[in-house]
Backbone as a chain_set.jsonl record, in Angstrom:
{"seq": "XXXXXXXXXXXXXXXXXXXXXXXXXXXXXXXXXXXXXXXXXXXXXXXXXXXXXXXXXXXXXXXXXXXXXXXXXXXXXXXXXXXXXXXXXXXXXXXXXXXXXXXXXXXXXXXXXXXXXXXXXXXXXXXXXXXXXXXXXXXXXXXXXXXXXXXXXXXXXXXXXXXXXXX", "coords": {"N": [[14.627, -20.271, 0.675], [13.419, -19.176, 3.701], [10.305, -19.909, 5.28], [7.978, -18.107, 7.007], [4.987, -18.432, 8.886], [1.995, -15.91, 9.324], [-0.526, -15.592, 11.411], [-3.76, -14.004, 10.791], [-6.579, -12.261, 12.314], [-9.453, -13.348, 12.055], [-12.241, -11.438, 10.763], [-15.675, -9.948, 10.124], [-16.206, -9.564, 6.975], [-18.044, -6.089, 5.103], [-15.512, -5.359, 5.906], [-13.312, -6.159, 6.998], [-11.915, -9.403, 5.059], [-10.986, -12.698, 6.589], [-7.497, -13.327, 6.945], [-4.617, -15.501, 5.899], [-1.205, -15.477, 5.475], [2.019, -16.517, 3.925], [4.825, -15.46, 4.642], [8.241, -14.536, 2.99], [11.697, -14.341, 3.908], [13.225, -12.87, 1.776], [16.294, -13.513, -0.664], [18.99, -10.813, -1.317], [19.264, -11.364, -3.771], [16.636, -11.381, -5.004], [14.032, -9.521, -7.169], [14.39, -6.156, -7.98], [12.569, -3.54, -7.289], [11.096, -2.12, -9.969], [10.635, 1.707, -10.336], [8.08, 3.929, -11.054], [6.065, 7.006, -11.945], [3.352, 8.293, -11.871], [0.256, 10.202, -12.453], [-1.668, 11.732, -10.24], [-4.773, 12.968, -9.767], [-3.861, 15.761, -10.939], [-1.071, 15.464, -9.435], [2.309, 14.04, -8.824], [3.224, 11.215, -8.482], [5.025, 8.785, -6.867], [5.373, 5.03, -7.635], [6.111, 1.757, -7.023], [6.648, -1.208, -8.657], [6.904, -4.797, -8.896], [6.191, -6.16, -10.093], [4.899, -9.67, -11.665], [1.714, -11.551, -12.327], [-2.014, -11.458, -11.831], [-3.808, -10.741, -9.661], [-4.612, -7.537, -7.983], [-1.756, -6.741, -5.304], [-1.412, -4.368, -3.306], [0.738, -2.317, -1.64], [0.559, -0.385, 0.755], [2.376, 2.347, 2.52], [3.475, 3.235, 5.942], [2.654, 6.557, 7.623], [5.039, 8.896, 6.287], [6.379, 6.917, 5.124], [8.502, 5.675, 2.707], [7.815, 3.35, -0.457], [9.851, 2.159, -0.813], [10.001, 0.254, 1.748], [8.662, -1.956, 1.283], [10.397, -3.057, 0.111], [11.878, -5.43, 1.033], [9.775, -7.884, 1.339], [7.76, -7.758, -0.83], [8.788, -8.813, -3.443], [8.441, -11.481, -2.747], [6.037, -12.343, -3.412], [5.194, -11.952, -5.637], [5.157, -14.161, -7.814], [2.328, -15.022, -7.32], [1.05, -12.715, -7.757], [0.09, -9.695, -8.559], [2.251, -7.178, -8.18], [2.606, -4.027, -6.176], [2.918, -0.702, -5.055], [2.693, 2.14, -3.724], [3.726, 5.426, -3.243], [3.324, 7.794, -0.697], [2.046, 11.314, -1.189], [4.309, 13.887, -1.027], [5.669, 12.588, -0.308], [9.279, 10.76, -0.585], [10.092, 10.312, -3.692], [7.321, 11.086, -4.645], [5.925, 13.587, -5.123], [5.721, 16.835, -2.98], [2.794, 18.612, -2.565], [0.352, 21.09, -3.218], [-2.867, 21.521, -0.931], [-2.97, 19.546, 0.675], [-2.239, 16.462, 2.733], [-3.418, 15.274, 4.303], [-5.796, 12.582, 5.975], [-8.261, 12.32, 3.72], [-7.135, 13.07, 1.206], [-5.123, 11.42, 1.059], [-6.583, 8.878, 0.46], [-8.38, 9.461, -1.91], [-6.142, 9.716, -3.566], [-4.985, 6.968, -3.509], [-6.969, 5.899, -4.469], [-7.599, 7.226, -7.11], [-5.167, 6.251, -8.461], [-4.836, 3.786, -8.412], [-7.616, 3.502, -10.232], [-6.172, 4.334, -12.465], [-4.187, 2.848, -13.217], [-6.305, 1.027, -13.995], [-7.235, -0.966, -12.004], [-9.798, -2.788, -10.959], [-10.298, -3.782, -8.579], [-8.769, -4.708, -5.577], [-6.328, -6.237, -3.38], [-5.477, -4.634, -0.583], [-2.494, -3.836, 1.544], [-0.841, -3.303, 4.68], [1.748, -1.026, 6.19], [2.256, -0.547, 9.865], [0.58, 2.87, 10.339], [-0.132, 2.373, 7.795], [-2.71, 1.545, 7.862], [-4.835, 2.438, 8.608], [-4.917, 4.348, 6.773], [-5.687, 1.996, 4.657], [-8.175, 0.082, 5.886], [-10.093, 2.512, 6.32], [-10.187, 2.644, 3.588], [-11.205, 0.742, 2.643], [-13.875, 0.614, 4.222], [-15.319, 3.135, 2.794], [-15.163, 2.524, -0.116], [-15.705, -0.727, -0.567], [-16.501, -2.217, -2.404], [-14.123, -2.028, -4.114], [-11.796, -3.623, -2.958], [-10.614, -6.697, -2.049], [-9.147, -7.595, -0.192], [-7.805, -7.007, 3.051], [-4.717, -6.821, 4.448], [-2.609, -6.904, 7.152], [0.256, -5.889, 8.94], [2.233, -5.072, 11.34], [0.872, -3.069, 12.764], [-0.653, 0.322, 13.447], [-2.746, 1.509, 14.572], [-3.856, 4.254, 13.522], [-4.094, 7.598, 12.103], [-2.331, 10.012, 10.913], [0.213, 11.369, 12.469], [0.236, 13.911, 15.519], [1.63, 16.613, 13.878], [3.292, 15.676, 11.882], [2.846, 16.756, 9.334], [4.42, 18.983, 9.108], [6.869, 18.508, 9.159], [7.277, 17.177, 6.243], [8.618, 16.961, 3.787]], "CA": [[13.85, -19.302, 1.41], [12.731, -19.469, 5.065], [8.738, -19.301, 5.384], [7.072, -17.939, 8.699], [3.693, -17.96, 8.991], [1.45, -15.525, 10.18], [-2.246, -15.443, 10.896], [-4.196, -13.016, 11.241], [-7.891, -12.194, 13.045], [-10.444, -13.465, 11.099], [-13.625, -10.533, 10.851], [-15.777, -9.89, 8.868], [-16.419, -8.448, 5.473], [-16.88, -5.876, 4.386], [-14.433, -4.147, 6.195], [-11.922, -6.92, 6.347], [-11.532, -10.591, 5.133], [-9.905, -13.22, 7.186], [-6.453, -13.305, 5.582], [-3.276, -15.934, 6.183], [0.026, -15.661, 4.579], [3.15, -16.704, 4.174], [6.031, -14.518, 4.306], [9.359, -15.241, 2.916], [12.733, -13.706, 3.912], [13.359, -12.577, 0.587], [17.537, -12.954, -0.068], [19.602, -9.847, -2.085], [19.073, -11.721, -4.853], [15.423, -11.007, -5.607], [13.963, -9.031, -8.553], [14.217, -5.215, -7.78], [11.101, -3.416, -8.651], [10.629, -0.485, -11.057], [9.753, 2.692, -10.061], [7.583, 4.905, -12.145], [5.93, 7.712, -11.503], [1.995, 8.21, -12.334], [0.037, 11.629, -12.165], [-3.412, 11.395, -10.173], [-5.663, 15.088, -9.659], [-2.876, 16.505, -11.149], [-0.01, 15.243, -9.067], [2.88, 13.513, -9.883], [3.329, 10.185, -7.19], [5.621, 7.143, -7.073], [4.763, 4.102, -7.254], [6.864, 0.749, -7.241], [6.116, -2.405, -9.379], [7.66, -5.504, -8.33], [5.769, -7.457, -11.23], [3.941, -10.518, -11.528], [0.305, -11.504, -12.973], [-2.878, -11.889, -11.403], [-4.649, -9.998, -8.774], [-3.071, -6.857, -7.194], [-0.979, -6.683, -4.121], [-0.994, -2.964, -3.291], [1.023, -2.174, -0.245], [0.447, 0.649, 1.478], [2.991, 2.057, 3.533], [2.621, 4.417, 6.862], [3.463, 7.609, 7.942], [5.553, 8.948, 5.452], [7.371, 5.595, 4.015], [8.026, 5.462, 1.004], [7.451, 2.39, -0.54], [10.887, 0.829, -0.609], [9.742, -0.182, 2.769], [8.415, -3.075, 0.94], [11.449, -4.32, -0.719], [12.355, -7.076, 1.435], [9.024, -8.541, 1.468], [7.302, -7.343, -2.187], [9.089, -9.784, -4.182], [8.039, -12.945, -2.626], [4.482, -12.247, -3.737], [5.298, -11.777, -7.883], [4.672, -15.488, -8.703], [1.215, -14.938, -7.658], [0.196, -11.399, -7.862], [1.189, -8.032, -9.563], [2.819, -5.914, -6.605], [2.872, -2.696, -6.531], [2.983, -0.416, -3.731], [2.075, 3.976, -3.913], [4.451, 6.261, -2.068], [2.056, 9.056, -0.191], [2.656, 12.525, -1.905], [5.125, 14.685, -0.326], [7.145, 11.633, 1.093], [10.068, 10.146, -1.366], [10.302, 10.551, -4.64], [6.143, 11.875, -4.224], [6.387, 15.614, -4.934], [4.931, 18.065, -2.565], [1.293, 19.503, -3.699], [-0.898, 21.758, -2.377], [-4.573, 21.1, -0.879], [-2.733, 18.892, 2.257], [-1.843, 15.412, 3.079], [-5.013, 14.271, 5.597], [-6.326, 10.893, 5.014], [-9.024, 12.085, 2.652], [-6.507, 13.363, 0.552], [-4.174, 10.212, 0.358], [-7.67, 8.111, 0.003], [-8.54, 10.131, -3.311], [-4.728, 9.305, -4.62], [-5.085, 5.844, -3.265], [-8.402, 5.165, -5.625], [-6.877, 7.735, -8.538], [-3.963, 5.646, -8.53], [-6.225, 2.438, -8.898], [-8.482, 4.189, -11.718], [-5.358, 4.701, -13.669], [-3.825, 1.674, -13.608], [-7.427, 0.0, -14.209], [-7.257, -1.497, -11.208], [-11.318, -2.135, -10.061], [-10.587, -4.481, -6.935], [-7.256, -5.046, -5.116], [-5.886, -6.806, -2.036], [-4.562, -3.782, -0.274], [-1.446, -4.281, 2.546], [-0.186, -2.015, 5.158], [2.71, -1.212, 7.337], [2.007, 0.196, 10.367], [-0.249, 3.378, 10.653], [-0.997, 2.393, 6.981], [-3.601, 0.544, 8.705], [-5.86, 3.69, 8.862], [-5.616, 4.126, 5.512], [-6.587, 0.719, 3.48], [-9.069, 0.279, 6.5], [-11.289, 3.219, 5.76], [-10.411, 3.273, 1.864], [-12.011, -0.304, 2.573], [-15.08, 1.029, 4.367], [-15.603, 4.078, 1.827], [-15.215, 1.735, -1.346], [-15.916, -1.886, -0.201], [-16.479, -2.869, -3.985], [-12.682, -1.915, -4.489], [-11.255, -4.281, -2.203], [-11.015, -7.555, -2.021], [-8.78, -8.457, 1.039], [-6.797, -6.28, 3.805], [-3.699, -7.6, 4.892], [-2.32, -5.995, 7.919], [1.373, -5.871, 9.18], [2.707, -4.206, 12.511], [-0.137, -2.326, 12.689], [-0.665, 1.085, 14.209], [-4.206, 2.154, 13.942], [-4.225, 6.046, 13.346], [-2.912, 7.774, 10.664], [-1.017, 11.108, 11.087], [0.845, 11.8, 13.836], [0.115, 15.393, 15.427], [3.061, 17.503, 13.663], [4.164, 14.928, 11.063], [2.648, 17.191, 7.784], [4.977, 19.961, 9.101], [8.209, 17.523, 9.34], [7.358, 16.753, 5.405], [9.335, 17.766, 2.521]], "C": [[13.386, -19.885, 2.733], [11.345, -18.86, 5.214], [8.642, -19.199, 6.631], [5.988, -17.697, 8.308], [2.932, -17.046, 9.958], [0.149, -15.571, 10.149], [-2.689, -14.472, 11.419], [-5.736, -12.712, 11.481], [-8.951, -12.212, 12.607], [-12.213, -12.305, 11.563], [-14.344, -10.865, 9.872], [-16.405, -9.182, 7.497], [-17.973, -7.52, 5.13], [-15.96, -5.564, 4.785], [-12.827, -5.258, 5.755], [-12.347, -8.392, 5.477], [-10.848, -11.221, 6.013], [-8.633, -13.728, 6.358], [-5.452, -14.49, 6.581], [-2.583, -16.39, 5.677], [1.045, -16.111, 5.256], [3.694, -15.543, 4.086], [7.023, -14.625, 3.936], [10.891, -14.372, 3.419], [13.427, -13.657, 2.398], [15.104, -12.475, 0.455], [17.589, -11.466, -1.236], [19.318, -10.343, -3.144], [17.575, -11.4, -6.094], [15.634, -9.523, -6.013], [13.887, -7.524, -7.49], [13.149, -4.211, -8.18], [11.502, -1.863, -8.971], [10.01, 0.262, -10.349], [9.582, 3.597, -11.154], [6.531, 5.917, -11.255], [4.345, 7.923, -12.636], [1.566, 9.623, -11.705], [-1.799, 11.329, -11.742], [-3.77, 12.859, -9.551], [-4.265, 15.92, -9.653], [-1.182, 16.867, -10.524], [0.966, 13.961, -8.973], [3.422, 12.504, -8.272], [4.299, 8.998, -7.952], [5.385, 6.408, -6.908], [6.197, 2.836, -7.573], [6.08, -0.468, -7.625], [6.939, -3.443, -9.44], [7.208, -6.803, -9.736], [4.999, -8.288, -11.14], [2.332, -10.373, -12.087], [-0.843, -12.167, -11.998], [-3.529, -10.673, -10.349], [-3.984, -8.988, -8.318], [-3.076, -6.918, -6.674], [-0.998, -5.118, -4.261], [-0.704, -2.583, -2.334], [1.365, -0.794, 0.238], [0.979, 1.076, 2.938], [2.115, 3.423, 4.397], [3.394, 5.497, 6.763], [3.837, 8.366, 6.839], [7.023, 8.374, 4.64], [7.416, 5.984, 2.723], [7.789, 3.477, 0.877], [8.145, 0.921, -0.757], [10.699, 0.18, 0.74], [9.513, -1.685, 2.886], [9.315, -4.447, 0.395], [11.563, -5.471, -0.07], [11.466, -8.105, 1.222], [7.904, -9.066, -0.052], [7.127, -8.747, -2.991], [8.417, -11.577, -4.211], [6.468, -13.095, -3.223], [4.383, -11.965, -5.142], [4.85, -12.989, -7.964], [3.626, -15.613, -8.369], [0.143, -13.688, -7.637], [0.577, -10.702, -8.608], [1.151, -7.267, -8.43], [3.355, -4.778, -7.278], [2.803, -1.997, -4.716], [3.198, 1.484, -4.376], [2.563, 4.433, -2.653], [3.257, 8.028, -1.531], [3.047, 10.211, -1.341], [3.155, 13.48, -0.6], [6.5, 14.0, 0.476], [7.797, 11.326, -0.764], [10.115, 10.738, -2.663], [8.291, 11.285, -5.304], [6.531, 12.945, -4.57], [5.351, 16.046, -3.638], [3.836, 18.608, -3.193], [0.697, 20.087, -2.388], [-2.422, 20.901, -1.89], [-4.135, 19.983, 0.423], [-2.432, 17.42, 1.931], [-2.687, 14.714, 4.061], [-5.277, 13.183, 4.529], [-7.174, 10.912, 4.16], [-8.437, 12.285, 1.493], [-5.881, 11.936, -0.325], [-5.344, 9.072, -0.094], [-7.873, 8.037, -1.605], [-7.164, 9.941, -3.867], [-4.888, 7.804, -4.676], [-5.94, 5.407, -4.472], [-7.88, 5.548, -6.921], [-5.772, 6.841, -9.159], [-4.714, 3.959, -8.922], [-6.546, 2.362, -10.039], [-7.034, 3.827, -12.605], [-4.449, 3.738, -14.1], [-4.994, 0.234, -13.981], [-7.078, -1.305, -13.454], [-8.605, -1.798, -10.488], [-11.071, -3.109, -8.936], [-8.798, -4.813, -6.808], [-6.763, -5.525, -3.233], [-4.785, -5.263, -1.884], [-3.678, -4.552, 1.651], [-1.123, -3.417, 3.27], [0.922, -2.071, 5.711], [2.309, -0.106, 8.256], [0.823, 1.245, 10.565], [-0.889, 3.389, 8.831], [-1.95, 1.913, 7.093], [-4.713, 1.378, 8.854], [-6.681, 4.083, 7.53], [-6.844, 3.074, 4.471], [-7.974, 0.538, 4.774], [-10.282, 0.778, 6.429], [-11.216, 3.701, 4.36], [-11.491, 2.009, 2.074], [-13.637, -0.078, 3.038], [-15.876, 2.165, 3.388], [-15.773, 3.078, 0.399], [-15.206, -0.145, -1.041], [-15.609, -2.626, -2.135], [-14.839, -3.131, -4.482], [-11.35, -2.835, -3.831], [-11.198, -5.528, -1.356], [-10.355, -8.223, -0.804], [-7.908, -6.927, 1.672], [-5.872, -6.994, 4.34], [-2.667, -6.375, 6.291], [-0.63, -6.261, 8.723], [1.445, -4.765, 10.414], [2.048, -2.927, 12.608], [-0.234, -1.149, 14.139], [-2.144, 1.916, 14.053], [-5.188, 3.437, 14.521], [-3.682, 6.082, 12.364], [-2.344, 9.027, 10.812], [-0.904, 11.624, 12.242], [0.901, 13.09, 14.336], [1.901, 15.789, 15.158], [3.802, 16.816, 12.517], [3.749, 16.147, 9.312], [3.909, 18.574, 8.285], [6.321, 18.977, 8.947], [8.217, 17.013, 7.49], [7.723, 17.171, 4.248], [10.16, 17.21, 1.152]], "O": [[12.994, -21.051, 2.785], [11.142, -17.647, 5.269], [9.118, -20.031, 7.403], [5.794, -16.843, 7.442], [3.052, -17.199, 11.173], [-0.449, -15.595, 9.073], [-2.192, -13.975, 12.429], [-6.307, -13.055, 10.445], [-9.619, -11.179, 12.649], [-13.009, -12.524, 12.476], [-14.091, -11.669, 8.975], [-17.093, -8.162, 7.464], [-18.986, -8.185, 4.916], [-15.15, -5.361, 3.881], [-11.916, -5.243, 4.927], [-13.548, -8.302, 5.225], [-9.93, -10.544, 6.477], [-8.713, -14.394, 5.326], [-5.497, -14.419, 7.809], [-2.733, -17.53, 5.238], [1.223, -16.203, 6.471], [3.141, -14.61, 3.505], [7.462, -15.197, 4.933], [10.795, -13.311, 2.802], [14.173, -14.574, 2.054], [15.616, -11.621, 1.18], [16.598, -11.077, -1.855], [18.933, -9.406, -3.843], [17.496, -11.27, -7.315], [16.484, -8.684, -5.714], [13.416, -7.645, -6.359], [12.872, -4.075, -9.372], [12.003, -0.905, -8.383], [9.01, -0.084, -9.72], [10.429, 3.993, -11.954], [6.232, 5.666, -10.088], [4.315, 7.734, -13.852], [2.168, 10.17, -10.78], [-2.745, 10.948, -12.432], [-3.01, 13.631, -8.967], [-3.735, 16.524, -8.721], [-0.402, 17.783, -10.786], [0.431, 12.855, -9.045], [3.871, 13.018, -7.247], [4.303, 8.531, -9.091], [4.905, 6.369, -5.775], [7.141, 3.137, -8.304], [5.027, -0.766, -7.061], [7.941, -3.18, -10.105], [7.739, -7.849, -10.11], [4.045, -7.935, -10.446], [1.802, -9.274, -12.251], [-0.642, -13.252, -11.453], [-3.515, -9.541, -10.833], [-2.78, -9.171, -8.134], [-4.193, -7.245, -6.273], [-0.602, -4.627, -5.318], [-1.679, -2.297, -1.64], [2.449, -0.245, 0.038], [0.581, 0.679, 4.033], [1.14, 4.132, 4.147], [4.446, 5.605, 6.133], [2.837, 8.641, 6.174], [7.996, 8.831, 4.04], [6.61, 6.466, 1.927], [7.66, 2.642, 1.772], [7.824, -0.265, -0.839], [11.536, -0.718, 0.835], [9.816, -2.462, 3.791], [9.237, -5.67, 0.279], [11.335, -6.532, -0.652], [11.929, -9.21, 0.938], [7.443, -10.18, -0.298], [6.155, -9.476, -3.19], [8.113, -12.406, -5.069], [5.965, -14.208, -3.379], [3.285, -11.753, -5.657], [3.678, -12.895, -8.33], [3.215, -16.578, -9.014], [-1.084, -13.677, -7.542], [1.454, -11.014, -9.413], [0.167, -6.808, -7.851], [4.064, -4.541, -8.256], [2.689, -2.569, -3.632], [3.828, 1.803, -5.384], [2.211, 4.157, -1.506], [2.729, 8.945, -2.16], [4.102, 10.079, -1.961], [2.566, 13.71, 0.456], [7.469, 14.309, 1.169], [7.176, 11.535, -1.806], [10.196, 11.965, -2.605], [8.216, 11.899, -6.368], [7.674, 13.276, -4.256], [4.265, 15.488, -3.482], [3.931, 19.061, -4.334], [0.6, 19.775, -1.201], [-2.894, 19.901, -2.43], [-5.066, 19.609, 1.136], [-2.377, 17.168, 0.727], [-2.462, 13.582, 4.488], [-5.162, 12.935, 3.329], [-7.305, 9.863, 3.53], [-9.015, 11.774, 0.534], [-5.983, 11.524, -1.48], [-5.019, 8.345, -1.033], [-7.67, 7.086, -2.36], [-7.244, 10.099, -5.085], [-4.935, 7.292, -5.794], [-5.536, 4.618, -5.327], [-7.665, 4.714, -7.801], [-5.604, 6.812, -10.378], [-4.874, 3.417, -10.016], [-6.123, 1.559, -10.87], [-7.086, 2.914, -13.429], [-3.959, 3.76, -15.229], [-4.754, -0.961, -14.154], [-6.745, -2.377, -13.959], [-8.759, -1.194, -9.427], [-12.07, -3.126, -8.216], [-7.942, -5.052, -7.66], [-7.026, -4.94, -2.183], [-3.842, -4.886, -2.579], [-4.114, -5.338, 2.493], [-1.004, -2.36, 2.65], [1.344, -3.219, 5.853], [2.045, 1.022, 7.84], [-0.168, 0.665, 11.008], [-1.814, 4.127, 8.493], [-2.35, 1.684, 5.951], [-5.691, 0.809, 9.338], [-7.859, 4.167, 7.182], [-7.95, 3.191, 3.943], [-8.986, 1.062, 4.309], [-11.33, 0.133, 6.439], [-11.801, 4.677, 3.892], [-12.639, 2.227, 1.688], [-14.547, -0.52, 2.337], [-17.091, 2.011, 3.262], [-16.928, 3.1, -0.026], [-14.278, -0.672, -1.655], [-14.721, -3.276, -2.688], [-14.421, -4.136, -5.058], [-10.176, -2.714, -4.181], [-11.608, -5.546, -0.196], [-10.837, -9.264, -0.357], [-7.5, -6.01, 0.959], [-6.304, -8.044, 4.817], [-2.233, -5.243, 6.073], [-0.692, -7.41, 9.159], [0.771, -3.735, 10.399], [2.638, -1.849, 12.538], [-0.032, -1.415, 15.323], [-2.327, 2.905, 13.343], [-6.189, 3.663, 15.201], [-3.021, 5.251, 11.742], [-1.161, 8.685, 10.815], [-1.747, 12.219, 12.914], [1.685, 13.758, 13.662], [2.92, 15.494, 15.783], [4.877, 17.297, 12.161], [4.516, 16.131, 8.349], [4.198, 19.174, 7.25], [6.498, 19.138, 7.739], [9.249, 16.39, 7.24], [6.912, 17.884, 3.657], [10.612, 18.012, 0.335]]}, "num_chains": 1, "name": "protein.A"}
């Protein structure tokens, strides 16, 4: 494996932690993760589980990623976490539901999705404008979140016109 390091802008808590990881270029060879499918306020979301024991990794993608977004990177983080990663609803294998897609929406799946895997604290991750999300799930639930980890960060979260583009 080839490590790069990155660091990243130490603040401070609660909103963030100062966080700095490795990253690995993960080859073809790594573990593929499971997707299953979990039902939070009555809708039916994907999630991917890459494995591993200990604290969670929950990576939260943007826009409307799904959450293979993560594959390349996921894996390297099993031998000391349990990765997982929650596709928004309406993107990927997500169904479509009523009641909208705004960030309070995906917040309330975000935590449901937590609850139900008895999850009470978790290092959440983003890509991009997921950065909006874990951010203010982190300011709304501080207790729930023990580190933010931030990646190519875009910090908004829905793009005017993107819930009409979603299907």
């Amino acid at each position: 494996m080839r490590w790069k390091k990155l660091a990243f802008h130490h603040l401070d808590r609660p909103l963030f932690l100062g966080v700095s990881i490795a990253l690995a270029t993960v080859s073809a060879s790594s573990a593929s993760p499971v997707s299953k499918t979990i039902r939070v306020e009555a809708v039916r979301l994907e999630y991917l589980e890459w494995g591993g024991k200990g604290d969670a990794l929950v990576f939260v993608p943007g826009e409307c990623e799904t959450s293979h977004v993560f594959s390349d990177i996921a894996p390297a983080f099993s031998d000391r976490y349990r990765v997982l990663s929650l596709t928004p609803r309406g993107c990927g294998a997500s169904v479509k539901a009523g009641g909208g897609y705004d960030l309070d929406m995906q917040l309330r799946d975000l935590r449901g999705f937590l609850d139900a895997l008895d999850i009470d604290c978790a290092i959440l991750a983003d890509h991009s404008s997921g950065a909006g999300k874990i951010t203010r799930f982190a300011r709304m639930y501080p207790s729930r979140v023990d580190r933010l980890v931030l990646f190519d960060t875009v910090y908004s979260f829905i793009a005017p016109g993107l819930e009409a583009h979603m299907d």
